[in-house]
Every structure is written in C-alpha cells, then in structure tokens.
C-alpha positions as CSV (number, residue, x, y, z in Angstrom):
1,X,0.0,0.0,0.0
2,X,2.8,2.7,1.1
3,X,4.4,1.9,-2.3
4,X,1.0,2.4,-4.3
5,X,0.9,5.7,-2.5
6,X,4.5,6.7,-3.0
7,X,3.9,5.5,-6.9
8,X,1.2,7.8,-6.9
9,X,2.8,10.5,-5.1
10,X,5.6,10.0,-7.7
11,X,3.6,10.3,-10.7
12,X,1.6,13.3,-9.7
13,X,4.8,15.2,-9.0
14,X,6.0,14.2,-12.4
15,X,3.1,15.3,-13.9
16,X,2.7,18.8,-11.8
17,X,6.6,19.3,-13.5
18,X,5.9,18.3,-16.8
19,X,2.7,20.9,-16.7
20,X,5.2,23.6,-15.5
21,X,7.4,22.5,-18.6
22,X,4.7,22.7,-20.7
23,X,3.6,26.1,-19.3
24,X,6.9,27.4,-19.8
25,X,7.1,26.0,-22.9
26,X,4.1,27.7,-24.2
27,X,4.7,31.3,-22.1
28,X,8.3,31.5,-24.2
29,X,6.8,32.6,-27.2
30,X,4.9,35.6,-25.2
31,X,8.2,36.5,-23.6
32,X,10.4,36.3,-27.5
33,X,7.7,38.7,-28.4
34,X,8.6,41.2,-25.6
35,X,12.2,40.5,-26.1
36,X,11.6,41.3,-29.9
37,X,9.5,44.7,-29.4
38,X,12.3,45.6,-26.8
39,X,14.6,45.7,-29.6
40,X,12.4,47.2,-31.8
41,X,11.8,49.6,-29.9
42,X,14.9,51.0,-29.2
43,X,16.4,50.4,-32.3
44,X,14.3,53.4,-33.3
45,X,16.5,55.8,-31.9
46,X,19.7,54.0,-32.9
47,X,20.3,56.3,-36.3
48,X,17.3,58.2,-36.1
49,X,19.6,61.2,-36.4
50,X,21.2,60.8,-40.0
51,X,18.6,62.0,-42.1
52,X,18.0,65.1,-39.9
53,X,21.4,65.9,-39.4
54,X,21.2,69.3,-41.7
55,X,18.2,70.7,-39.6
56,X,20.3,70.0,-36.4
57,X,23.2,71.4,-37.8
58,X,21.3,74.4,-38.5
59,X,19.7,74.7,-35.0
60,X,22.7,75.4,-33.2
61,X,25.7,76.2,-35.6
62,X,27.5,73.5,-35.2
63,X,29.9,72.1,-38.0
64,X,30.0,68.5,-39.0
65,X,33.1,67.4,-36.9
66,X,30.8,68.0,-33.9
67,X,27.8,67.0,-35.5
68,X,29.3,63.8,-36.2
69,X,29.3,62.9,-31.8
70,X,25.5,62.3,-32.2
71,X,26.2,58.9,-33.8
72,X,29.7,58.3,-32.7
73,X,28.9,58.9,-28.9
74,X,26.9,55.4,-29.3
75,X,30.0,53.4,-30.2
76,X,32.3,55.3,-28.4
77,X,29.8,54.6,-25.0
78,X,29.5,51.1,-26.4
79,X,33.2,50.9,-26.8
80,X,33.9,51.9,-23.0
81,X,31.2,49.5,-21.5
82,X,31.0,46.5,-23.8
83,X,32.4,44.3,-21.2
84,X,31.3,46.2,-17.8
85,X,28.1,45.7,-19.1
86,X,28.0,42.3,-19.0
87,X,29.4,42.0,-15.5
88,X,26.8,45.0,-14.4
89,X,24.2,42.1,-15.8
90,X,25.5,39.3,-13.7
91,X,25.3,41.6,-10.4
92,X,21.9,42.4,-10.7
93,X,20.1,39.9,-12.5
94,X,19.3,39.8,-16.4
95,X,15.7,41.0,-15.7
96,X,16.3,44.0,-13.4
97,X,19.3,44.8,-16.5
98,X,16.5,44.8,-19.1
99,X,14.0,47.0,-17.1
100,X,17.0,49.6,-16.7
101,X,18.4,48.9,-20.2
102,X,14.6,49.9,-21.5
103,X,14.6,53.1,-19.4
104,X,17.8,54.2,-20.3
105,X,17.1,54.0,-23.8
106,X,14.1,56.0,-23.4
107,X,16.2,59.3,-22.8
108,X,15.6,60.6,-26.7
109,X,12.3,61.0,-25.1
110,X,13.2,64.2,-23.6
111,X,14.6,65.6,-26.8
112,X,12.2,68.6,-27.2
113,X,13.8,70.0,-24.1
114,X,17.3,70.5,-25.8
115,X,18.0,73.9,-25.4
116,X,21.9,73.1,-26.1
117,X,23.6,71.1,-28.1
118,X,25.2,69.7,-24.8
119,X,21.8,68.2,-23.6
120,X,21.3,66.9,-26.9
121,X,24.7,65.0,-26.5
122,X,24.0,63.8,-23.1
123,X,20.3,62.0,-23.9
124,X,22.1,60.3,-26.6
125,X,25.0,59.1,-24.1
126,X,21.8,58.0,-21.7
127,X,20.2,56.0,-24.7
128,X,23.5,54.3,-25.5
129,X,24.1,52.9,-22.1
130,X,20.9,51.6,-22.3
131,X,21.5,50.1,-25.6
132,X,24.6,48.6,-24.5
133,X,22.9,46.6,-21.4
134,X,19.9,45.3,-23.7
135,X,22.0,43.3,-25.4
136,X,24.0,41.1,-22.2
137,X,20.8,41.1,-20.7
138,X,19.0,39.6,-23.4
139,X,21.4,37.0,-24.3
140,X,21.6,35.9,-20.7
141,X,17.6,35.8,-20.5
142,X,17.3,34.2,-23.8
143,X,19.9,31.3,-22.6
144,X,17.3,30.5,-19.9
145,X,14.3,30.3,-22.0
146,X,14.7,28.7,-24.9
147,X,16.4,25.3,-26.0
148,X,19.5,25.1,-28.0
149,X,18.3,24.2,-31.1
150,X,15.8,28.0,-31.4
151,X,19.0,29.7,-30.4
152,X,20.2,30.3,-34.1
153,X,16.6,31.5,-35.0
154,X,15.8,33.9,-32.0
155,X,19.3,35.7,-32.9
156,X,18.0,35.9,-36.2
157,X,15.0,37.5,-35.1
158,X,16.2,39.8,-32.4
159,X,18.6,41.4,-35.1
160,X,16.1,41.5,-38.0
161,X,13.8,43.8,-35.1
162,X,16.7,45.9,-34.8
163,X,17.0,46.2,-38.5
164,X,13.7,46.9,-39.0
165,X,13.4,49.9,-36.7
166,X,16.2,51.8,-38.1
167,X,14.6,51.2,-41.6
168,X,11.1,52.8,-39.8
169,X,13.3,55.5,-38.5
170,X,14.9,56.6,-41.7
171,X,11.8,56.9,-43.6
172,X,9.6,58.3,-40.9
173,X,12.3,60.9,-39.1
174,X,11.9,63.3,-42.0
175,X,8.6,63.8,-42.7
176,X,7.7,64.1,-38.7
177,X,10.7,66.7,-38.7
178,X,9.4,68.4,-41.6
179,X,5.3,68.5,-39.6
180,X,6.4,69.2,-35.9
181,X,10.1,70.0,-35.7
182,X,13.3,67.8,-35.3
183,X,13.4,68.1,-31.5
184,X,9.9,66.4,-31.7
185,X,10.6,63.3,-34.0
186,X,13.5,62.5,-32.0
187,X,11.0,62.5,-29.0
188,X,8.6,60.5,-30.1
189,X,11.5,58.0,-31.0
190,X,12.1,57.4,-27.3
191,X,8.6,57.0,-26.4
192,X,8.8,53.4,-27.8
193,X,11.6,51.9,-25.1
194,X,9.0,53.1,-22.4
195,X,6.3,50.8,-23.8
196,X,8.7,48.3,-23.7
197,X,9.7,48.3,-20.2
198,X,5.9,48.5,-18.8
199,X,5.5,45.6,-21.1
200,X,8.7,43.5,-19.5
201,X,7.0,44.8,-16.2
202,X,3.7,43.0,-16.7
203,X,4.5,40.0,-18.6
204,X,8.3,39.3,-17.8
205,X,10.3,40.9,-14.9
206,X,8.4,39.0,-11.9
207,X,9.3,35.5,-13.5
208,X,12.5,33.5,-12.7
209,X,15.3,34.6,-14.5
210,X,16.0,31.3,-14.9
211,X,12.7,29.4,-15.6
212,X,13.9,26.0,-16.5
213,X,16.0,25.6,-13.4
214,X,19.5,25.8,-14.4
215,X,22.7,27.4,-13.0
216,X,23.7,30.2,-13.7
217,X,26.8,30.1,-11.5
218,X,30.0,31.0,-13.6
219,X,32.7,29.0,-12.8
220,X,36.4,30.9,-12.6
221,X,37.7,31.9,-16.1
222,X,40.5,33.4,-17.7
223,X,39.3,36.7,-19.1
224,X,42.7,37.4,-20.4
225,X,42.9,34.0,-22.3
226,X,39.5,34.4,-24.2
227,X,40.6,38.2,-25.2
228,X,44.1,37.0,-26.6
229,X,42.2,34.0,-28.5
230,X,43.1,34.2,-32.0
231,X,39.6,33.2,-32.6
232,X,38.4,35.8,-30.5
233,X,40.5,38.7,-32.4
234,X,39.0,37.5,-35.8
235,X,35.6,37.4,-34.7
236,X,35.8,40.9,-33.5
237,X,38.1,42.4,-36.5
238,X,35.6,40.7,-39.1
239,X,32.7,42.3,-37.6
240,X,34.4,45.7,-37.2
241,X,35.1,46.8,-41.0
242,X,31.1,46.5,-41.9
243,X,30.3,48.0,-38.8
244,X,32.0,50.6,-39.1
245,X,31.0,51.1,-42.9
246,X,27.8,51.0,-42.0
247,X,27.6,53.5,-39.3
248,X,29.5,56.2,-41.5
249,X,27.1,55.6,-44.3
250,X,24.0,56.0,-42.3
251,X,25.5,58.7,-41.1
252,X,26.2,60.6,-43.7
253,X,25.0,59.8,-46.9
254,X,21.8,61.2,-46.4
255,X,23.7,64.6,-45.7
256,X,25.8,63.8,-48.6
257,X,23.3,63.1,-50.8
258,X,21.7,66.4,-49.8
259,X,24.6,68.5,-50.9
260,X,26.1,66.6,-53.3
261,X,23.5,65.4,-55.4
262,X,20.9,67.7,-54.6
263,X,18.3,65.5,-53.0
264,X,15.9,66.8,-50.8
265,X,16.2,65.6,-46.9
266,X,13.2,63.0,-47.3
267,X,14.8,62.0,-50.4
268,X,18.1,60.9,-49.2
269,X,16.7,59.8,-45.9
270,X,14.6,57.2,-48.2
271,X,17.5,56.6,-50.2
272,X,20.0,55.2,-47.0
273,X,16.2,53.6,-45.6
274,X,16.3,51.1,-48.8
275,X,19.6,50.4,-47.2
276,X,17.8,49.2,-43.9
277,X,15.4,47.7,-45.7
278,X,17.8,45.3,-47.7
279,X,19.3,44.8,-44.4
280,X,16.2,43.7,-42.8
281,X,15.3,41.1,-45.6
282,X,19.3,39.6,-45.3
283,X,18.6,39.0,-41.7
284,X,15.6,36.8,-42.7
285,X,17.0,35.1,-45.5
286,X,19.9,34.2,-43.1
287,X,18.1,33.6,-40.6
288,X,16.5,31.0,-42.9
289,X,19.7,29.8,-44.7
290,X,21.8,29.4,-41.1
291,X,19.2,26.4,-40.5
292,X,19.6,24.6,-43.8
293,X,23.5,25.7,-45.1
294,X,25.3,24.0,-42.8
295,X,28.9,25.8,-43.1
296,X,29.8,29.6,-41.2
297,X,32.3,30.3,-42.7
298,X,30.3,31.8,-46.4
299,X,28.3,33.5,-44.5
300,X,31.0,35.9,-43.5
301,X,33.1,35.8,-46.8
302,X,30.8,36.4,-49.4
303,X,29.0,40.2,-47.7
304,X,32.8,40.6,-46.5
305,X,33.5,40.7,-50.7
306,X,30.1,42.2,-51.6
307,X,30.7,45.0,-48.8
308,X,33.5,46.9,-49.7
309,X,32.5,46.9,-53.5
310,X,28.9,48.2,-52.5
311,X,30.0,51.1,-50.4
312,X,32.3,52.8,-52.9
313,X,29.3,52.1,-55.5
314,X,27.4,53.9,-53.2
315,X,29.2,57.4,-53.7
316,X,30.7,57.2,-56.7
317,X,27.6,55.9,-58.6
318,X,24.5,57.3,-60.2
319,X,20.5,57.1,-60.1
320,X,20.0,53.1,-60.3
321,X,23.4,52.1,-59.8
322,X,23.3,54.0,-56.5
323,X,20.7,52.8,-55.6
324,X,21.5,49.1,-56.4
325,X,24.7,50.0,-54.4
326,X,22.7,50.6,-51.5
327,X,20.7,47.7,-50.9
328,X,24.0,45.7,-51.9
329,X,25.7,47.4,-48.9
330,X,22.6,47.4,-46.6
331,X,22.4,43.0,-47.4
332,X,26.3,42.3,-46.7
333,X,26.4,44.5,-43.6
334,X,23.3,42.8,-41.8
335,X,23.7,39.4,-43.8
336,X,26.4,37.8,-41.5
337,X,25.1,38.7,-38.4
338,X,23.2,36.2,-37.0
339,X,25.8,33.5,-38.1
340,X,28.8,35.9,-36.1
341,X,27.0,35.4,-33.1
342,X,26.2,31.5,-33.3
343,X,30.2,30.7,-34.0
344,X,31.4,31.7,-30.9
345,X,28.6,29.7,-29.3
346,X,30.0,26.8,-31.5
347,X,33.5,27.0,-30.4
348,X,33.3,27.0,-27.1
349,X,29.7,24.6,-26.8
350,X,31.6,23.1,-24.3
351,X,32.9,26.6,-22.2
352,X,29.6,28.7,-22.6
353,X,30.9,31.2,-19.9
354,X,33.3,32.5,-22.5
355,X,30.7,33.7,-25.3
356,X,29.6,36.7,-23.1
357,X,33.0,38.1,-22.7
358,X,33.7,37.7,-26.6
359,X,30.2,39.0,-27.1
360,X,31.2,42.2,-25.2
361,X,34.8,41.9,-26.7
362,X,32.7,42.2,-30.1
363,X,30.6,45.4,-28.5
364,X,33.9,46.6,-27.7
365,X,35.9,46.7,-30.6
366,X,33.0,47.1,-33.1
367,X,32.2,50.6,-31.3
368,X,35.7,51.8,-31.3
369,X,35.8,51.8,-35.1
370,X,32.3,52.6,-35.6
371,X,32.7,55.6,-33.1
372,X,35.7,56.4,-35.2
373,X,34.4,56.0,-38.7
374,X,31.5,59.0,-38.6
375,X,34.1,61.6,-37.4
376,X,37.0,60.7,-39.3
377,X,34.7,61.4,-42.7
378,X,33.4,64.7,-41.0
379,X,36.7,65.8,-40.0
380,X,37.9,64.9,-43.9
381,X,34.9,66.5,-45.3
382,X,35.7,69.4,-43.1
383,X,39.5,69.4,-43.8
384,X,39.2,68.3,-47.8
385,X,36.2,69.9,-49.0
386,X,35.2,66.0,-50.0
387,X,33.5,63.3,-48.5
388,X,35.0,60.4,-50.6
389,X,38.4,59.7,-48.4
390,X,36.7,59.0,-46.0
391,X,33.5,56.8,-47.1
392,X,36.1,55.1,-49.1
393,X,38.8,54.6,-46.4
394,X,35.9,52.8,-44.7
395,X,34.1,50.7,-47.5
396,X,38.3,48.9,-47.8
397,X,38.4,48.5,-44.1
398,X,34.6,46.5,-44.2
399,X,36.5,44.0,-46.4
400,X,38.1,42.5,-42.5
401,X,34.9,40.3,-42.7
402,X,35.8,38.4,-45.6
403,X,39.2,38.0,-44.3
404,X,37.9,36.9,-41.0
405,X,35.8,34.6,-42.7
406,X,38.8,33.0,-44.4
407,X,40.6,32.3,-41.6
408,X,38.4,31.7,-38.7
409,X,37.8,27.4,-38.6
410,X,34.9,26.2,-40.0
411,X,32.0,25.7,-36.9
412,X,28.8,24.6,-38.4
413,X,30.0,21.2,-40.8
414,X,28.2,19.3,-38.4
415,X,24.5,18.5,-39.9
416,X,22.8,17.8,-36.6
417,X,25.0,20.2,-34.6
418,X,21.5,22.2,-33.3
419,X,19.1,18.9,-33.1
C-alpha cells in the first residue's frame, strides 16, 4: 500500500513538473515577443539622427566634426562598457538589466527640451548605455528560456527587429521633422523603449530569470585567455570593417546626398532607408539559410567581398546604380550577423561562460571603429572639401569580414549540430 501511494505521489509530482514544462514551454513565445519589441523599440532611436542631421546642424551652428558625436557617442559609450556591461548584468540579475536597459534607452524622449547642443549630447550618451545593457541582458535571458536548437533563430529574429526599426526610422524621421520640428521626432523616438519596459513589467520581470531551473553560476575563467584567443581577435576584426561602414554611411549619406546630389532631406533619408530595408530582408533570409546551409564560414566571406565593393558604388555611382549599391551594402552588412553570433557559441559549446566576454569583446571593438568612422569622414569632409576619403577609407576596411571569414575554422559542418 505505502508503495501504491509513494507511486502515486511519484507520478503526480512528475506530472505537476511536466505541466510547469509545458507552461513554460508555451509562455516562451509571449516572452520572444517582448524580447523582440524591446529591440524594436529601441532600435528606433539608434540612427534616427542621420537623415535630420542638416536641420540640427542648422539649429545650433554646429559644424559636422561636432555634429558627427550624435552617432559616434553610441559606439564610443559602447566601446567603454562592452564588457562592464555584462558583468553589471550578472550583479543584478538579467531581468532587473533589461527594465533599466529599456529606461535608459528612453532618454531621446526628452529631446524637445534640448536647449543646447550639450543636452542633446547627453540624452544620446543615456540612450547608449541603455542600448549597451539590452543586449547582455537579453542574451543571458534568452539562454534561460529557450532550448539550444531555437537559439540560431531567435538571434536571427532579435537582429532582423533591430534592423527593421532603423529602416522605420529613416523613412519616418523626416517627414515628422518636416510636420512638428526635429526636437519632436527624435522625442517620439524614445517613447517606444517606455512601452517596452511596462511591457517587461507586466508580462516578464516577476518571473524566474531562470525558468527552467538551471545554474547560472560562472565558474572561474581566464578573461585574459579568451581576449588574446586568435579566434576571439577574428571574430571581432571581421565584424568591425562593416560595422563601421555601415555607421558612416547611415551617417552621412543622407547629408551627402543632400549637398552633393541635390536631394531633398526626405529623399536621401529614403534613399539610405532602402539600405535598412535590404538589411532587414538579409537578416531573414539568413536567418532561414543558417538552419539549412550547414557551413559559417560563407556566411562571413561572401557580404565581406560584396561590402566593400557596394559602399564605394554607393558614392561614386548614379540614379540606379546608387541605388543598387545601397541595398548591396545594406544586405552584406546585416547578412552575417546572426551566423557571427552563433560561431562563438559553437567554439566553445563546451565553455559557454566565455561567449559573453567575446560578445562584449565584439561590443567593444565594433564601437571603437564605428565611433571612429562618422568623425573621421566629417573631419575629412571638413579638412578636404570632400566626402569620398573618407566613405572610401571605410568601404576597404569592411572588407576585414571576408578576411575573418577565411581564416576563422569552420564551426557549423556538423549536420545535426542544433538537433
């Protein structure tokens, strides 16, 4: 009789569990969707300056050297905290980081009180420490959610949201600049990151960190080791070149396009948007292909090649050559994305405490040549009269991916690697 009852007691305890699993199971897919808005949100605000650059330019006499900190001040922020971040995560709890991440990266909201250029400066310093906690806290909560084998897709998916916002951004900045004021569409930028955190609030924040009950202790590591990795120093070179292309192009082509080829500011704000929007469907279609093409290292070659040719197209070209340019240079600097950040999940499968550090070593090094790039081609254009040197200088360097991709060993042979 005891037995029966401990049998029973047994199997009712095995089934309350397996209801919690399937619970959980089910409750993921509302918590990706949070995770996902999150990042749309803020991505909003990410280059939401480029296409009104001029008008800001004109509102407080500023030249483009200076002009230039609204982007760079995101890199060069991104650059300083890459790694604190991560460790700022793992003191107070991946949840707690994303509700203060979300706040943070509300500051653009307070835009239309920028009397000085100074407090303009400082709400996009705010928004970039937020930024630079989403992204630790995300991949720490997204670890303890969901299984191994969505990993590759979710990563996929958290970038294409990213993507897609600064598309939304570029086309929509303009117009609301050209209605209400600049000051205004930067604001209403920053109300999105609010919405996100009351949303993490009511559906997210009071649930474990980690639901399906697994440690999240960190044994003792090396830090130094991973950092000098020769693995680790590809990973983060390839990603830097495109990176940094990218961020000078969003950053100025719309202006240059506006002085240069005489477009109006919604034009060439629509213009360096088709640029988002090619990046947003390369995200999908790797997102897609990473499940079925079972080899990294194309995935980084390939853009790499495509990069560097696309960005000197893109301003040294004409009318639909330009344009084709664009959306060339908007795919290879988004297409390799989600692949970069499943490779160093692959290499160390069996060392998972060392991804964060060269996910932050990527943060780190990625923002010191993208907060590099937008200066050094406003300081030339200020210096030379020209913005070619530099958009060029930058279109060679985004080549580093293909070489990264050359030489970095091939992680994803394996057919059943994610089953």
């Amino acid at each position: 009789m005891g037995s029966e009852v401990s049998r029973l007691d047994q199997s009712s305890g095995n089934q309350s569990k397996f209801s919690v699993e399937q619970s959980l199971h089910r409750y993921r897919f509302l918590i990706a969707a949070v995770f996902l808005f999150i990042s749309f949100s803020v991505g909003l605000s990410m280059f939401a300056v480029g296409p009104i650059t001029p008008l800001i330019i004109g509102e407080y006499s500023i030249n483009r050297s200076t002009a230039s900190l609204l982007v760079s001040v995101i890199p060069f922020t991104h650059m300083l905290l890459g790694l604190p971040s991560g460790v700022l995560i793992s003191k107070i709890g991946p949840s707690n980081g994303l509700l203060l991440a979300a706040s943070l990266a509300s500051a653009p909201v307070f835009s239309f009180l920028s009397l000085d250029y100074s407090i303009l400066i400082s709400l996009r310093v705010v928004y970039a420490i937020g930024l630079c906690l989403m992204f630790p806290a995300v991949i720490t909560l997204v670890n303890h959610w969901f299984p191994a084998n969505e990993l590759p897709t979710f990563n996929g998916l958290f970038v294409i949201s990213f993507s897609l916002a600064t598309a939304v951004s570029n086309f929509v900045v303009a117009p609301i600049a050209d209605t209400l004021g600049w000051s205004i569409a930067l604001s209403m930028m920053g109300i999105m990151p609010l919405l996100g955190a009351a949303l993490w609030l009511l559906v997210g924040y009071r649930k474990a960190d980690n639901p399906q009950g697994e440690s999240s202790s960190r044994n003792g590591i090396n830090i130094v080791g991973v950092l000098r990795d020769r693995n680790t120093m590809l990973i983060t070179l390839a990603d830097a070149g495109p990176y940094a292309l990218m961020t000078a192009a969003v950053a100025w082509l719309p202006t240059f396009y506006n002085e240069v080829r005489g477009m109006t500011l919604i034009e060439a704000g629509s213009m360096v948007g088709m640029m988002s929007v090619a990046g947003t469907l390369s995200l999908i279609a790797s997102s897609i292909l990473v499940l079925r093409v079972h080899k990294r290292r194309p995935f980084l070659i390939v853009p790499g090649i495509v990069a560097g040719f696309a960005g000197i197209g893109s301003i040294l070209l004409y009318d639909n050559l330009m344009m084709v340019s664009l959306i060339a240079m908007g795919f290879a600097c988004w297409f390799y994305v989600p692949v970069l950040i499943t490779i160093p999940m692959e290499l160390h499968a069996s060392n998972p405490e060392r991804v964060p550090i060269i996910m932050g070593t990527l943060m780190s090094v990625g923002s010191f040549f993208s907060f590099i790039s937008p200066i050094t081609v406003g300081i030339s254009a200020d210096l030379l009269g020209s913005y070619l040197p530099g958009l060029v200088l930058f279109s060679i360097l985004s080549w580093s991916l293909a070489i990264g991709g050359m030489l970095l060993p091939e992680t994803g042979s394996s057919k059943d690697r994610f089953t």
